[in-house]
C-alpha positions in Angstrom: -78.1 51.7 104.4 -76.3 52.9 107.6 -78.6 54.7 109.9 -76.9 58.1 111.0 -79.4 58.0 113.9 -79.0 56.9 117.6 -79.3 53.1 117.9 -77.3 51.5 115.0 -78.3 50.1 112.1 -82.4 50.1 110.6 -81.2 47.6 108.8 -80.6 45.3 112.1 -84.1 45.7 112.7 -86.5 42.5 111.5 -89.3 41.0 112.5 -88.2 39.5 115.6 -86.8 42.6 117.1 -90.7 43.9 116.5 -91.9 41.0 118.4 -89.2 41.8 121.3 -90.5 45.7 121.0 -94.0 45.1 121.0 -94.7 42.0 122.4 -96.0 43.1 125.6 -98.0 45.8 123.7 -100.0 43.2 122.0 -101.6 41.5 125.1 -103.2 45.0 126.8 -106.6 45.2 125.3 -106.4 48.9 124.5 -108.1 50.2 121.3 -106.8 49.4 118.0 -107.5 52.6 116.4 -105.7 55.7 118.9 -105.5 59.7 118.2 -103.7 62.4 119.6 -105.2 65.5 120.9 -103.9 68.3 119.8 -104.4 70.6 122.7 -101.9 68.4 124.1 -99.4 69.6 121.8 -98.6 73.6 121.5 -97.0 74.6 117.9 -93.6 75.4 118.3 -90.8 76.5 116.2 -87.7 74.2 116.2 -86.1 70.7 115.8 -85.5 68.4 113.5 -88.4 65.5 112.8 -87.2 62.3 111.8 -89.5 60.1 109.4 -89.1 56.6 108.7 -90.5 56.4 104.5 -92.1 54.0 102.1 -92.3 54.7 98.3 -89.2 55.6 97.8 -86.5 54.9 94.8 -83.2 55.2 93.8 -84.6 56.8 90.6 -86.2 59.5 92.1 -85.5 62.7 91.2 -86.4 66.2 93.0 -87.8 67.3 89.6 -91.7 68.2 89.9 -92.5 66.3 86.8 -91.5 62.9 88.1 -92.6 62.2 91.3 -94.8 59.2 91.6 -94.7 58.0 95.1 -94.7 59.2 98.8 -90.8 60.3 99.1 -90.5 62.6 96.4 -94.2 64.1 97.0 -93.3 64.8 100.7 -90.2 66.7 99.2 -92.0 68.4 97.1 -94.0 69.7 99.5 -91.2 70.5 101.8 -89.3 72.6 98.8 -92.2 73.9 96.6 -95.8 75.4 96.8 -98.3 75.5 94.1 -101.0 77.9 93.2 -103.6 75.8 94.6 -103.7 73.3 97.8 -105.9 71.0 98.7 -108.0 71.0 101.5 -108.7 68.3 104.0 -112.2 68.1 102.4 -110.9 67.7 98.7 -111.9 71.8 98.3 -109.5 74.1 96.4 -107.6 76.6 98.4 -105.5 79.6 97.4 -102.0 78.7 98.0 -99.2 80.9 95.7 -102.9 82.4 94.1 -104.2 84.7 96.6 -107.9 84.2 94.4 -109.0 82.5 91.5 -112.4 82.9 89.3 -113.5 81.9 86.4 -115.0 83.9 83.7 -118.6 82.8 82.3 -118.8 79.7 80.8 -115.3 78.3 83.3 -113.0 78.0 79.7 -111.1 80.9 80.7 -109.9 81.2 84.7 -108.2 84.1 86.2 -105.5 83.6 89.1 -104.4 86.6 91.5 -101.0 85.6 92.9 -99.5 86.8 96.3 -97.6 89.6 96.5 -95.1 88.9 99.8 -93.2 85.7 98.5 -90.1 84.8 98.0 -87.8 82.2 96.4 -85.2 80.4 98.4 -82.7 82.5 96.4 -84.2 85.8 97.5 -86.2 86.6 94.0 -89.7 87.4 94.5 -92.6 85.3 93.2 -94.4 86.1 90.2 -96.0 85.9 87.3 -94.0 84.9 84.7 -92.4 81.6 87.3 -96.2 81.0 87.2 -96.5 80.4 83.9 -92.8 79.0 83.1 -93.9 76.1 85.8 -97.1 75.2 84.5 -95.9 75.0 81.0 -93.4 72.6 81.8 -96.4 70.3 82.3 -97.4 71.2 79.0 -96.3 70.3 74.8 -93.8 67.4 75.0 -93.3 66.3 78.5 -93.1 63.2 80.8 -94.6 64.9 83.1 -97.7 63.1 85.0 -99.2 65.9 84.8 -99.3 66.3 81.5 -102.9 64.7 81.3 -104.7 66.7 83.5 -102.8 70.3 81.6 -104.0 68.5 78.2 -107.1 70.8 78.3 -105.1 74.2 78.7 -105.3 76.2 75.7 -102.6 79.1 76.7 -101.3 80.7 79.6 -101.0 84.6 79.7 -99.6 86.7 82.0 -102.2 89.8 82.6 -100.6 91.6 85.0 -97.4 90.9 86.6 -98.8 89.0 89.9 -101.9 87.9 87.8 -102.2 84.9 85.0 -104.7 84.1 82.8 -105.9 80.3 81.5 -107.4 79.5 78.8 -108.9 76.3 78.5 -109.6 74.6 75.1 -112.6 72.5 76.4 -114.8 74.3 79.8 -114.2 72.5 83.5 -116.1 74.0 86.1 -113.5 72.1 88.5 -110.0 73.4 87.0 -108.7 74.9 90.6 -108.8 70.8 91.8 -106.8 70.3 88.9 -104.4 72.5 89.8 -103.7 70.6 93.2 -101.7 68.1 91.4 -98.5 66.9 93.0 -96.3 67.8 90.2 -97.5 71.3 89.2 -95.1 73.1 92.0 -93.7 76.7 91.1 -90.0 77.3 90.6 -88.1 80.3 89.3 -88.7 81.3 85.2 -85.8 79.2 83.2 -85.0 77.1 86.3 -83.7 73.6 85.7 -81.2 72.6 88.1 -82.8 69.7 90.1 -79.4 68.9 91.9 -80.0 72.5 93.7 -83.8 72.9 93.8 -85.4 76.6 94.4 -88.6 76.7 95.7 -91.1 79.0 97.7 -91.6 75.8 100.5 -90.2 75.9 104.2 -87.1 74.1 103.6 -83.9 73.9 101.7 -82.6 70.5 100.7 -79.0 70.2 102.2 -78.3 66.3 101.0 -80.3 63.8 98.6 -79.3 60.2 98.2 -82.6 58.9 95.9 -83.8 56.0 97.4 -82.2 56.1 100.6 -82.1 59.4 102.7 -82.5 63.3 102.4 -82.1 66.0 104.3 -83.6 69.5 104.7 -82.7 72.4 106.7 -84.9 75.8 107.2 -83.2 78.8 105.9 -86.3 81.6 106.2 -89.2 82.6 107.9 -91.9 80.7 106.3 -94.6 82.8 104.4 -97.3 81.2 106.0 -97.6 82.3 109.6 -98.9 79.2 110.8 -97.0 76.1 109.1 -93.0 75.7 108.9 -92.0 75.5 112.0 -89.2 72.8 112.1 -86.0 73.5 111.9 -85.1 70.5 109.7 -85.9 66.8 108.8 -84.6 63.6 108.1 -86.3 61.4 105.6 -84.8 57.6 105.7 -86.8 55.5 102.9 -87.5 52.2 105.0 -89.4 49.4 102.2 -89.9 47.2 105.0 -92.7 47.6 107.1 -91.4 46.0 110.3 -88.3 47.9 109.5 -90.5 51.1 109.8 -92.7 49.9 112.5 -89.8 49.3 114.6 -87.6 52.3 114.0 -90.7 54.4 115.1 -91.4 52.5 118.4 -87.6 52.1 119.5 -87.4 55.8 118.9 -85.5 56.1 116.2 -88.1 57.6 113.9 -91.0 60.4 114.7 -93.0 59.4 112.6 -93.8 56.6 109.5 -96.4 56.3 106.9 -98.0 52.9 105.4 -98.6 51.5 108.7 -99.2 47.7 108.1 -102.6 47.5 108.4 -101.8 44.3 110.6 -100.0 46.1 113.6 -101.8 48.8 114.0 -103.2 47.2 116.7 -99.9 47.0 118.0 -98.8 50.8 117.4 -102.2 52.0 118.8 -101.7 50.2 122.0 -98.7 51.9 123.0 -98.8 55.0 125.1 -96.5 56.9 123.1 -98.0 56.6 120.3 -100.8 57.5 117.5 -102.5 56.0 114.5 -103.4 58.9 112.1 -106.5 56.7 109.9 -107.9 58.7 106.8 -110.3 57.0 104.5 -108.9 57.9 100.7 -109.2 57.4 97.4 -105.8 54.8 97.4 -106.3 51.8 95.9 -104.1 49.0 94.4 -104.9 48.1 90.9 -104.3 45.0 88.9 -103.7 46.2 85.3 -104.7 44.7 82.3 -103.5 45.7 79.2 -106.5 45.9 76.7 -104.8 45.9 73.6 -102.5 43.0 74.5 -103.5 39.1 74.6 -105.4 37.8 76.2 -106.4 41.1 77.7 -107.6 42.2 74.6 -110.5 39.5 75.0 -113.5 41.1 77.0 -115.0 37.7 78.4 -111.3 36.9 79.5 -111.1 40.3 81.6 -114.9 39.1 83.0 -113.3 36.2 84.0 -110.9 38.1 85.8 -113.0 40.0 87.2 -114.9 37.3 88.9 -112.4 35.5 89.7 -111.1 37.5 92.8 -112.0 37.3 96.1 -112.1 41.1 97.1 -113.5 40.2 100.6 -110.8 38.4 101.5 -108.2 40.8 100.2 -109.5 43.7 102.4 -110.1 41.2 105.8 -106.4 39.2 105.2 -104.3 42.1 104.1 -106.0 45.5 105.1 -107.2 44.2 108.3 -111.1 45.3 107.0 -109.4 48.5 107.0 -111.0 49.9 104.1 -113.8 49.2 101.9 -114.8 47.0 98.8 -114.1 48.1 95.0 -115.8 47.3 92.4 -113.4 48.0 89.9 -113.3 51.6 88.9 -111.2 54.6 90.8 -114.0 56.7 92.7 -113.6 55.8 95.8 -117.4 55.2 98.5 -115.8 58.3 100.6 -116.8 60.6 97.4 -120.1 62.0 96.7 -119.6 61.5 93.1 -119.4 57.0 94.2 -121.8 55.4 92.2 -124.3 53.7 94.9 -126.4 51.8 92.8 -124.0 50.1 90.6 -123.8 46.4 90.8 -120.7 44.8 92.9 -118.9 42.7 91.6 -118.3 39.6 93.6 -116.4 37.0 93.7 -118.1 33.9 91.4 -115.3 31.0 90.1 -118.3 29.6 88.1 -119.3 32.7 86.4 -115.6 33.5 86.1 -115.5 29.8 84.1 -118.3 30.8 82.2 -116.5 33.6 80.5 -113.1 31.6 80.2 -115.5 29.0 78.0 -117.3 31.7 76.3 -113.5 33.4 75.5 -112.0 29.9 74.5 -109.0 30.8 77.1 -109.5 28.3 79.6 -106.0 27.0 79.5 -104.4 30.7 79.3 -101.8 31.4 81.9 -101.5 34.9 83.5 -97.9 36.5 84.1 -98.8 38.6 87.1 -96.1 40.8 88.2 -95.8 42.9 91.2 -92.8 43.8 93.9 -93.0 45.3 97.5 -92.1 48.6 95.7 -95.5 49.0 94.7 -97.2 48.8 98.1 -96.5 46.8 101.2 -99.1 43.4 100.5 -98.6 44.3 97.0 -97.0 40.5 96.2 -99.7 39.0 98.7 -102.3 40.4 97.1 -101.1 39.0 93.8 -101.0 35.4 95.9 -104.4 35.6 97.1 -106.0 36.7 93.3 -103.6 33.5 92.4 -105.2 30.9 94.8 -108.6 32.3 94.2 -108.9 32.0 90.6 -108.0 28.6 90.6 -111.3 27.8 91.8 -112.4 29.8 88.8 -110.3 28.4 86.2 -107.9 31.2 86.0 -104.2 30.0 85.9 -102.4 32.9 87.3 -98.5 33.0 87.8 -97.1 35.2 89.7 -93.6 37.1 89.5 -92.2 39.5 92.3 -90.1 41.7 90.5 -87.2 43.4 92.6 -88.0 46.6 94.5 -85.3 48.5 93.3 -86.4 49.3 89.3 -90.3 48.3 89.6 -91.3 51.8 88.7 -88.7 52.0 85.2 -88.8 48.4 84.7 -92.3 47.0 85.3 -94.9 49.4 85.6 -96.5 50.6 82.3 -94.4 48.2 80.6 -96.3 44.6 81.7 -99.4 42.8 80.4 -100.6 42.5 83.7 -99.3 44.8 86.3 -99.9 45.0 90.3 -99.7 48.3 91.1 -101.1 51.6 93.2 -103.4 54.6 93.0 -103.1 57.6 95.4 -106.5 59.5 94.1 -107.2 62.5 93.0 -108.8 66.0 94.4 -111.3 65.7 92.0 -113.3 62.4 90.6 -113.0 64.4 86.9 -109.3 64.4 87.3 -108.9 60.7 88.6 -111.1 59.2 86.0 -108.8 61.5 82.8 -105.4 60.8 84.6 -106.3 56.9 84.6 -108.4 56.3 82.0 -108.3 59.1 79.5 -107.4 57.4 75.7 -103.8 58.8 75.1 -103.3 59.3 79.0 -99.8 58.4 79.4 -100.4 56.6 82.9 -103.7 55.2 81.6 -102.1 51.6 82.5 -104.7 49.3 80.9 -104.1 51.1 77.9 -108.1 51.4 77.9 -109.7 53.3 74.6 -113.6 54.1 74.1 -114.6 56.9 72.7 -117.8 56.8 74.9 -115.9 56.9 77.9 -113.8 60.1 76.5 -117.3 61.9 75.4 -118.2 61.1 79.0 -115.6 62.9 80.7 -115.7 66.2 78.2 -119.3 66.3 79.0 -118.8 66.6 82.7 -115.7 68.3 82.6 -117.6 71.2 81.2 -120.8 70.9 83.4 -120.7 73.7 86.3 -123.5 72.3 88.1 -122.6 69.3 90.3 -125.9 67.7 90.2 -125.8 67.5 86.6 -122.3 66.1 86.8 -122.9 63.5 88.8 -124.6 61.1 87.0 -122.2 61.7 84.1 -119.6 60.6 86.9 -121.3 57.8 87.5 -122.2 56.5 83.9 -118.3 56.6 83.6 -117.9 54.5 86.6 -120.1 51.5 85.0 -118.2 51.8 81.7 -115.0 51.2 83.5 -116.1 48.7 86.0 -117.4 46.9 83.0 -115.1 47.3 80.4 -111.3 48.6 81.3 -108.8 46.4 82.0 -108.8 47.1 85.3 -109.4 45.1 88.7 -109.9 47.3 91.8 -110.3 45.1 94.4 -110.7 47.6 97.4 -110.0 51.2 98.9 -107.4 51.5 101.8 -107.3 53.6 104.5 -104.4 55.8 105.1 -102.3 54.8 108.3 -99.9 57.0 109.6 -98.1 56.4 112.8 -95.9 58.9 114.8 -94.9 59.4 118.7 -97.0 61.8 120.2 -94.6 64.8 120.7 -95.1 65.0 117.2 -98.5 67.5 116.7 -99.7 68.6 113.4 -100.2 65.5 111.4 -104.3 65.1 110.9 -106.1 62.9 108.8 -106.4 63.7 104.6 -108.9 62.3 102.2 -106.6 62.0 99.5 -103.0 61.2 100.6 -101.0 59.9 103.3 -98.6 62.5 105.6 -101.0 64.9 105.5 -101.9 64.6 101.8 -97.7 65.1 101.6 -97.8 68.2 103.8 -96.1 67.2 106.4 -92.7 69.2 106.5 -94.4 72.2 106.5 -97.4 71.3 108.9 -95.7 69.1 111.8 -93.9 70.3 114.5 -92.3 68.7 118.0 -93.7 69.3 121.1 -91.4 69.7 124.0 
């Protein structure tokens, strides 16, 4: 990868050039965790922001229904717009709808879409792109949305900047679901990913998967107060030091997936800022229930409790974070279920269950790359040293980088991989763990479970729902095939001439925003 920036090559930059760069950074005592204040910066129009990317691959596409990590959701975000964004607080906002409401009983919902937009080809939003876009997340698709659009009936236009949805089953929080990274609008009958036409603030002018793209403004944006950059430059840097690096030598404006272990370093220096957002991400070990020896419940216990999750979050994360306790809902939400036991780590209960299954000699292939996540393979070491206190014999593969999302993941027994979260707990619990769900990775089936989640799907009151929520929490933390060891932090890092990146519950870059949010100070 040649780096068409100033300053040669990103890939001449390792870990000791970060020593050399930040060495002197590490000894001043300043606070580990820095901020920018945005009075500081005044929005401007212009320039061209460079970012330095992880979660990136060769076998991305610029097609809405694929996306599945950072790179292709920033794009999306720079080239599209859906009918829905949302907010900083998790809350729907009117995006491409202008208003939305639901009719009594929340099975049939009514969206009002804006009048004054425009393509990037000059055709003017409407209705029927509305509906062509959200079907394509609908029927027979690979779309990962296609879970979360499972519960929508039909699609009608009634008017021609209004839609109609039906829903087959109510869901008093459909608006979240229409949040969902995948579910951007394009022109009716477009299918030309190569040359993408979207409502966003940006064009894309070259796309190399995997390794760089590049945007250009063409318009005035339709929002007043985002799209103000000229341009950006998206380099897809695996490497954490790499990244790190890039951003403090000045090559880069701005990274994501700080390593949780320099931020100390980045917040130290002067010219620049550590953007922390408590989330919903989490890295999930994946157990395949209907595979051996997964398929045993006392071996997943022993799994379970064989896993030092305190360790994880203090060696890797830096205690950035909190503990798991192996379901998806992360403490930040008000739907987390308080009063559920933890799960900690216990090698002799852990052997108790190996006895109980009969698997005690059982080896574990464990596979996992540094495509998942930065720590992904370190993670998979530390489970690996601390089951063999409880009996667990755990071997690990690192699978290359390049592949791990066609290759490995929802194709292994036992898979280390990620979760971004989701807007709304409803949605993160059917997208993951839904019987059927094509990304429900433990391949987990209960029926209770999936009465569960119909039940509070359809509940409009939110105190009602919660303890539905919650029950589902304990039948996952208990019984799925899947150990959540802890909840990350988003860490962001940028130079502080760089102004409109701010903290997101959900995702990093400004929950993927950040073409059209950021902007360069003078």
């Amino acid at each position: 990868m040649t780096n068409e920036m100033t300053g040669g090559s990103l890939e001449s930059i390792n870990r000791r050039n970060l020593l050399a760069l930040g060495g002197g950074l590490l000894a001043s005592g300043l606070p580990v965790i820095g901020s920018a204040n945005a009075s500081e910066i005044t929005p401007r129009k212009g320039g061209t922001i460079r970012l330095g990317m992880a979660g990136g691959a060769t076998s991305d596409s610029l097609n809405p229904v694929s996306y599945t990590d950072s790179v292709p959701i920033a794009l999306g975000h720079g080239l599209f717009n859906a009918l829905v964004e949302c907010g900083p607080d998790n809350t729907p906002l009117p995006e491409l709808a202008a208003s939305f409401e639901a009719r009594p009983g929340a099975r049939e919902w009514v969206f009002n879409l804006r009048k004054d937009v425009t393509f990037s080809n000059g055709k003017t939003f409407g209705a029927n792109d509305a509906i062509y876009s959200l079907n394509m997340h609908r029927g027979e698709t690979r779309s990962g949305a296609a879970t979360v659009m499972k519960n929508v009936a039909d699609i009608k236009k009634s008017g021609d900047q209004q839609i109609t949805i039906s829903l087959r089953a109510a869901d008093a929080e459909f608006p979240a679901v229409l949040t969902d990274y995948h579910l951007m609008m394009v022109p009716e009958g477009h299918s030309d990913w190569s040359k993408p036409i979207g409502t966003g603030p940006m064009v894309i002018d070259r796309f190399d998967p995997g390794v760089r793209a590049v945007l250009k403004r063409t318009r005035d944006y339709w929002k007043a107060d985002r799209g103000f950059l000229d341009g950006a430059e998206i380099t897809v840097i695996g490497d954490s030091s790499a990244r790190l690096s890039a951003l403090i030598s000045g090559q880069i404006d701005a990274i994501n997936r700080v390593d949780p272990k320099t931020v100390s370093l980045l917040a130290r220096s002067p010219n620049h800022v550590v953007a922390r957002s408590p989330a919903g991400w989490h890295p999930i070990i994946a157990m395949t229930c209907d595979r051996a020896p997964f398929d045993n419940p006392d071996f997943r216990q022993a799994m379970k409790y064989g896993i030092d999750r305190q360790q994880i979050l203090k060696t890797l994360f830096s205690g950035l974070g909190s503990v798991g306790n192996d379901h998806p809902i992360a403490p930040s939400s008000p739907f987390f279920n308080k009063d559920l036991p933890q799960i900690a780590y216990d090698p002799d209960r852990a052997k108790s269950f190996l006895a109980k299954a009969g698997l005690s000699d059982m080896h574990v292939l464990m596979q996992t790359s540094d495509g998942a996540f930065n720590g992904a393979v370190d993670l998979a070491t530390l489970y690996q040293a601390s089951g063999v206190k409880a009996g667990l014999k755990i071997d690990v593969k690192r699978e290359p980088a390049d592949g791990f999302w066609t290759n490995v993941w929802l194709k292994g027994s036992c898979v280390v991989s990620y979760w971004g979260g989701r807007p709304s707990a409803t949605q993160m619990l059917a997208v993951g763990y839904e019987s059927g769900a094509p990304w429900n990775l433990s391949h987990y089936n209960d029926p209770r479970f999936d009465q569960v989640l119909n039940a509070a799907r359809g509940e409009i009151d939110p105190e009602k729902r919660q303890p539905l929520i919650r029950d589902m929490q304990e039948l996952i933390s208990h019984n799925a095939g899947a150990v959540i060891p802890i909840f990350r932090d988003y860490l962001d890092g940028h130079h502080r001439k760089v102004g409109g990146i701010t903290p997101h519950g959900l995702y990093d870059f400004c929950n993927g925003r950040i073409l059209e949010k950021a902007w360069l100070g003078a």
